[in-house]
TORGUVO-540846 format. One line per field, with one value per residue: residue number from 1; x, y, z of N, C-alpha, C in turn; residue in one letter. Coordinates in Angstrom, 3 decimals. Layout:
% residues N
pos = [NUM ...] .
n_x = [X ...] .
n_y = [Y ...] .
n_z = [Z ...] .
ca_x = [X ...] .
ca_y = [Y ...] .
ca_z = [Z ...] .
c_x = [X ...] .
c_y = [Y ...] .
c_z = [Z ...] .
code = [A ...] .
% end
This chain:
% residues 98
pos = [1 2 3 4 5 6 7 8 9 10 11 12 13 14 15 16 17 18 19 20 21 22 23 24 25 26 27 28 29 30 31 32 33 34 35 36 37 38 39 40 41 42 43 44 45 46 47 48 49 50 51 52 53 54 55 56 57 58 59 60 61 62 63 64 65 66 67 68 69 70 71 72 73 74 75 76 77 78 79 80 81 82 83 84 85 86 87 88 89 90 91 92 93 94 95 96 97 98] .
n_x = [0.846 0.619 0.678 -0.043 0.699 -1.276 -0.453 -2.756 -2.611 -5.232 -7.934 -10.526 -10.738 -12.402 -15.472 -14.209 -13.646 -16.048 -17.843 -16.093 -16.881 -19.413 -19.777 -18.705 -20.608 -22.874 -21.631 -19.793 -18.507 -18.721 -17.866 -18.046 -17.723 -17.479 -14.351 -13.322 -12.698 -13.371 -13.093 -14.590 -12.755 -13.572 -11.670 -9.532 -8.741 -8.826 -9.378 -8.123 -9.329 -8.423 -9.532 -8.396 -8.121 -6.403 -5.369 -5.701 -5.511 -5.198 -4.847 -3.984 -4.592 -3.525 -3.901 -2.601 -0.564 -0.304 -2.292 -2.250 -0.991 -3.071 -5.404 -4.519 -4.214 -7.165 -8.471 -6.782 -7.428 -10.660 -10.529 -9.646 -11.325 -13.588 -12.247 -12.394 -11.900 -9.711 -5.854 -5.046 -1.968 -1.282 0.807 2.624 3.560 5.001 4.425 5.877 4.658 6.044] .
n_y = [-1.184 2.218 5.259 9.183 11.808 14.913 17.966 20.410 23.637 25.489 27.093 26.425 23.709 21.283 22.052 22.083 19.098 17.800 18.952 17.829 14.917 14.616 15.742 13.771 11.538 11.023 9.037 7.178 4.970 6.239 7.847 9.706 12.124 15.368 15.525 13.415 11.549 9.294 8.387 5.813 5.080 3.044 0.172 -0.263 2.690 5.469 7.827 8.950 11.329 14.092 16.487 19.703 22.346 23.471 22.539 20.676 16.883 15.208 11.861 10.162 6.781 4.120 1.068 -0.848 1.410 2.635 5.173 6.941 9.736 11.095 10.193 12.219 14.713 15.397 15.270 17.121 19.482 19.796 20.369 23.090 23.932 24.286 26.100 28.407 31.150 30.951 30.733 27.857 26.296 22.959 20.228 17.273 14.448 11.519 7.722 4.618 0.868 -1.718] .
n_z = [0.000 -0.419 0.670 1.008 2.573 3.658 5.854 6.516 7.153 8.629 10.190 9.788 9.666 10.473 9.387 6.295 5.820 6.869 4.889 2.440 2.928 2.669 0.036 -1.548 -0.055 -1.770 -4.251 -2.817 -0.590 2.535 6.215 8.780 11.375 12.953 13.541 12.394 9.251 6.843 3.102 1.110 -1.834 -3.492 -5.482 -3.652 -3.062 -0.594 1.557 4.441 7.035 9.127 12.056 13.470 15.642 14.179 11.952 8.768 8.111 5.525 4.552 1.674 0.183 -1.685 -2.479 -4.620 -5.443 -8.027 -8.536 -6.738 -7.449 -8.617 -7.016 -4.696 -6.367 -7.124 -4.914 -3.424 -5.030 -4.823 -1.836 -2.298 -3.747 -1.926 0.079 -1.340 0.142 1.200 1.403 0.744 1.617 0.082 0.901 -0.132 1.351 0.396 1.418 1.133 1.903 2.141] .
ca_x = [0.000 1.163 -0.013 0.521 -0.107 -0.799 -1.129 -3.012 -3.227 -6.415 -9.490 -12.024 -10.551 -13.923 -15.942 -13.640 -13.479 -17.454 -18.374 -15.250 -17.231 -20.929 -19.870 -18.329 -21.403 -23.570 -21.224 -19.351 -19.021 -18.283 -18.095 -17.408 -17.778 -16.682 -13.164 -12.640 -13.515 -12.810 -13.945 -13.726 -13.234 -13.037 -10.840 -8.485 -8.151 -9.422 -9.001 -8.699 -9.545 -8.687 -9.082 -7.692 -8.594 -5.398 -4.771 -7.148 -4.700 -5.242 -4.373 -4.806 -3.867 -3.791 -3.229 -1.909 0.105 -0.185 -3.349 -2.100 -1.014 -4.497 -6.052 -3.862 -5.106 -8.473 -8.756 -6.928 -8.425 -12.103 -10.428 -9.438 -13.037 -14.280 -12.049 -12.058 -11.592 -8.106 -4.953 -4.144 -0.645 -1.333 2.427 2.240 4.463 4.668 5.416 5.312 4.830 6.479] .
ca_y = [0.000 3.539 6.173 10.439 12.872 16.499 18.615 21.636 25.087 25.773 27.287 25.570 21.723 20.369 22.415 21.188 17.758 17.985 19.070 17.175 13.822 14.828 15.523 12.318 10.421 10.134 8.267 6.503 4.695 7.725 7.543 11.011 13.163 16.728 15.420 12.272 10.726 7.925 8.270 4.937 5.767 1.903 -0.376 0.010 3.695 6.183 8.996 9.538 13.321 14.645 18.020 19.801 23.445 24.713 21.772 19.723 16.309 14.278 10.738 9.257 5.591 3.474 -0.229 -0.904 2.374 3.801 5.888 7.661 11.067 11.560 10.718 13.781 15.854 15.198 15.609 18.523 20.211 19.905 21.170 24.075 24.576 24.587 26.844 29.643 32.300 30.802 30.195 26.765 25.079 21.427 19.708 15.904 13.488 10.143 6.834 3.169 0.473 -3.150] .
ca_z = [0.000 -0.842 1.040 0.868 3.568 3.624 6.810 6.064 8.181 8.655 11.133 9.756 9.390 10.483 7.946 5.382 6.804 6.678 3.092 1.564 3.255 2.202 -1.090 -1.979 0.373 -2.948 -4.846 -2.247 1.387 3.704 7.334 8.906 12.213 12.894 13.638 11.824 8.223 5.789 1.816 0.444 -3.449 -4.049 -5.885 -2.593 -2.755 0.152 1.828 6.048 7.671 10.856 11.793 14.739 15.983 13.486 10.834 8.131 7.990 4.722 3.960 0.800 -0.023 -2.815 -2.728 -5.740 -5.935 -9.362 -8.902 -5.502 -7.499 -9.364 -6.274 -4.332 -7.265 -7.095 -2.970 -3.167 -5.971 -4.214 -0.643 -2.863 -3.855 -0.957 0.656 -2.175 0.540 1.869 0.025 1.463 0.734 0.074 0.797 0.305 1.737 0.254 2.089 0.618 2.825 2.395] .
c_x = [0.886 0.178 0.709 0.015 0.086 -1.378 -1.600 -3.273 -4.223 -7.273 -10.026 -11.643 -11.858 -15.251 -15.482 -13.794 -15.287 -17.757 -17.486 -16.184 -18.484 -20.487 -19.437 -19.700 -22.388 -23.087 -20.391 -19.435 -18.196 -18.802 -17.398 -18.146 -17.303 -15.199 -12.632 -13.217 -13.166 -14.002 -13.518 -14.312 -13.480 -11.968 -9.382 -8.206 -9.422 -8.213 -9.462 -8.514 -9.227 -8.373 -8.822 -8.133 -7.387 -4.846 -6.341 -5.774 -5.560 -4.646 -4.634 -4.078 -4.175 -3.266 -2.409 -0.338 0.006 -1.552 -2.998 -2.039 -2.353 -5.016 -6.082 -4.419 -6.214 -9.070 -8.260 -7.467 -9.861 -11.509 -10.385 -10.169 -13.743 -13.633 -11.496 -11.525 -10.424 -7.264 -4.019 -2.976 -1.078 0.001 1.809 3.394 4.044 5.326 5.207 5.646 4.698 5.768] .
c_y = [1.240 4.638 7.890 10.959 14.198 16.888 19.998 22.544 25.590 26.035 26.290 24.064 21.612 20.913 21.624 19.713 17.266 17.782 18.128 15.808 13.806 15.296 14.239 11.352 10.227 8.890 7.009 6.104 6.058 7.642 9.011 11.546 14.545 16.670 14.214 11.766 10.034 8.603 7.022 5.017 4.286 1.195 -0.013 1.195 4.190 6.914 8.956 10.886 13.093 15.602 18.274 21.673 24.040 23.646 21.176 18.113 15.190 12.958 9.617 8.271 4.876 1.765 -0.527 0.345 3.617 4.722 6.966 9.507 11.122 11.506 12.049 14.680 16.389 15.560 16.972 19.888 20.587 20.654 22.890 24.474 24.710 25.313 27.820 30.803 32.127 30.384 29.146 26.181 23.851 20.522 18.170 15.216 12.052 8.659 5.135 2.246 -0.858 -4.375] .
c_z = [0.000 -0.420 1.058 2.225 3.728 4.991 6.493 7.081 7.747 9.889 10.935 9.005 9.359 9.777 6.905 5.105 6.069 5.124 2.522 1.897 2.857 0.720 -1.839 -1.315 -0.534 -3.762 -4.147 -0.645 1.711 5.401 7.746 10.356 12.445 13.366 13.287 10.422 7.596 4.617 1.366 -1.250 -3.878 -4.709 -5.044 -2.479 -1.464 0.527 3.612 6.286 8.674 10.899 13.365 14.641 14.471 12.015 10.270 8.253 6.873 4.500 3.399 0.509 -1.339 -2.749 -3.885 -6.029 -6.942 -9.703 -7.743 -6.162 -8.118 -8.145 -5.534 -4.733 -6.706 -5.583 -2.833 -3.989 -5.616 -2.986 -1.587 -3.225 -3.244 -0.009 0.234 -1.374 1.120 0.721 0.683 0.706 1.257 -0.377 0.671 0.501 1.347 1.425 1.404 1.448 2.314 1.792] .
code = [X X X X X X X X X X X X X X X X X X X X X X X X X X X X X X X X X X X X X X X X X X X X X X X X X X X X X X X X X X X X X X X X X X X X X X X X X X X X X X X X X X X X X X X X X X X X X X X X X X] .
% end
């Protein structure tokens, strides 16, 4: 499995956190509270949340591997639409695991 992680500075994590998990819960499983969530996109990929009074913390995985940067994209491209009025840096750290 191959996973990324971005920590983002942010107020409103659990906003973020929120909408990013209700917009994906039409098309996919989504399990979410105001400080924790899972998207599962299928075919082994997802996405865990946790937000914290001053961070959003992303981490998206990919079993396989070779879909991990599109997912990145795609997760942070929507945070970025939903938080038009901030200019978040989205850093990602990769790690592959064994």
């Amino acid at each position: 499995m191959t996973t990324s992680t971005a920590r983002v500075a942010t107020e409103h994590a659990s906003r973020y956190l929120q909408q990013l998990c209700k917009h994906w819960s039409h098309r996919f499983t989504v399990e979410f509270d105001p400080n924790t969530g899972r998207i599962a996109f299928g075919d082994g990929q997802h996405v865990d949340l946790s937000a914290t009074e001053a961070a959003l913390v992303l981490q998206v995985s990919d079993d396989a591997g070779d879909g991990l940067e599109r997912l990145q994209d795609v997760v942070a491209k929507h945070l970025q639409r939903f938080a038009f009025r901030e200019d978040l840096i989205i850093n990602w750290t990769r790690s592959d695991d064994a």
